[in-house]
N, C-alpha and C positions, 0 to 999 in steps of 0.2 A: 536425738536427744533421749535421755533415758528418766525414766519416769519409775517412783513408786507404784507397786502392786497396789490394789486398792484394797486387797482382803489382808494388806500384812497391817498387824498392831505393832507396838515398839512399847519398850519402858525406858527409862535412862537406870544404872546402875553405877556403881560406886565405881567401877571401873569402864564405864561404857555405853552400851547400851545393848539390848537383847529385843531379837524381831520376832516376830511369829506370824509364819503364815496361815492365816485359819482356815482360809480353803482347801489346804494338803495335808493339815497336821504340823506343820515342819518351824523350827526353832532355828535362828543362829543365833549368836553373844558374837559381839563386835568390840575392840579396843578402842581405843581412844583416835587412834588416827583410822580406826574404821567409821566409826561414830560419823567423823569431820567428812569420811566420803559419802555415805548415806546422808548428810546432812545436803551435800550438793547432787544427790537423784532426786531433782525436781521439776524434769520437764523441761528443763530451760539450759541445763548444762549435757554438753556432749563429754564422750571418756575422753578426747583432747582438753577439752575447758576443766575439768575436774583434774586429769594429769597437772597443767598450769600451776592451777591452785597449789596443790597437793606438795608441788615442786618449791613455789615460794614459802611454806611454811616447813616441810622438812623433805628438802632434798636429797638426802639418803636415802630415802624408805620411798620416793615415790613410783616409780616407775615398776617394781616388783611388786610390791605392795597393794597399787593400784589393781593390777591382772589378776592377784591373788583373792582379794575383797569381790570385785566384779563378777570374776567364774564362781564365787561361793554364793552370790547374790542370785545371778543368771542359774545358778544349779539347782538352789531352792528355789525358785521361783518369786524371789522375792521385790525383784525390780523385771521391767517391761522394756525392750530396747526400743 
């Protein structure tokens, strides 16, 4: 299951939302269907359950899109697997 960092903050933005991890210094900005995948890093969804998801509401964009958010997540340290 994947879980938020506990040192990351967030804000929501006009287009998203932007994380900070303040244990490392380290920023991302996330779109809108990054938003919606950080929104299910809460301990209780695995990257299968969150692919699901991700696939019922835009199944174009899930599958790349997913790897792509996760390895940026996992790189900052922003989420914990």
């Amino acid at each position: 299951m994947l879980k938020k960092n506990e040192a990351v903050m967030w804000a929501f933005t006009a287009n998203g939302i932007v994380l900070h991890n303040t244990a490392r210094a380290r920023f991302i900005e996330l779109d809108e269907v990054g938003e919606r995948i950080w929104s299910y890093v809460d301990g209780s969804h695995s990257a299968e359950q969150i692919l699901e998801k991700l696939r019922a509401l835009r199944p174009e964009l899930a599958e790349g899109t997913l790897d792509t958010v996760l390895a940026d997540l996992e790189g900052g340290e922003f989420i914990e697997p």
